[in-house]
N, C-alpha and C positions, 0 to 999 in steps of 0.2 A: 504494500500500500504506500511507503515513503517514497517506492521509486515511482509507481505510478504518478504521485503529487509532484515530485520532481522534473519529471518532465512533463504536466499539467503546466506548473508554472513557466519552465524555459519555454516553452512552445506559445504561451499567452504573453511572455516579454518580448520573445522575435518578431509576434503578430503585429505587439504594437510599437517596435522601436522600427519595422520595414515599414508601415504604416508612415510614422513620421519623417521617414528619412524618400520615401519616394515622395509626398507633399510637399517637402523643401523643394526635391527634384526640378517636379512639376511647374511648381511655381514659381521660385527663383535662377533655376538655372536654365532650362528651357525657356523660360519665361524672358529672361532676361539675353540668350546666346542665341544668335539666328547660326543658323547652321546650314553652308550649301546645302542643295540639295541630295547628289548624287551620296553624300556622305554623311546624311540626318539617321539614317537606319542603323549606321556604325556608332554611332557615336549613342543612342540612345541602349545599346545593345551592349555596349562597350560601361555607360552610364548607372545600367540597372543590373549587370553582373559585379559591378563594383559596392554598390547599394547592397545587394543581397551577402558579399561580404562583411563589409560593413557593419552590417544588422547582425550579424552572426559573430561578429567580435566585440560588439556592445554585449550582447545577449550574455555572454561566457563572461565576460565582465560584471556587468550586473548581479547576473545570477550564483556569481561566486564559482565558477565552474571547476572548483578541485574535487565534486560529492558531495558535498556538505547537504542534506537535505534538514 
């Protein structure tokens, strides 16, 4: 049951620290970087695999990621 919780919680942290960190995305960097054309798809692609790490090294941070439940 502890590890079940454990990763309840790390999986409801990543939800919402990828949640935050794609709405920065969205809005200030996109928002703000025009991007040729031919090279909008690389760069968004390039953007949100970076993001998904990202989220995933807050996550392990956050959550203390040595076991500890």
């Amino acid at each position: 049951m502890k590890k079940l919780k454990k990763w309840v919680i790390n999986i409801l942290v990543f939800y919402a620290v990828i949640q935050l960190l794609f709405l920065f995305l969205r809005h200030v960097v996109f928002g703000l970087i025009d991007v040729p054309e031919p090279y909008e798809l690389i760069v968004q692609l390039a953007a949100s695999g970076i993001t998904v790490l990202l989220a995933l090294l807050i996550t392990v941070y956050l959550t203390n990621g040595n076991g500890d439940a």
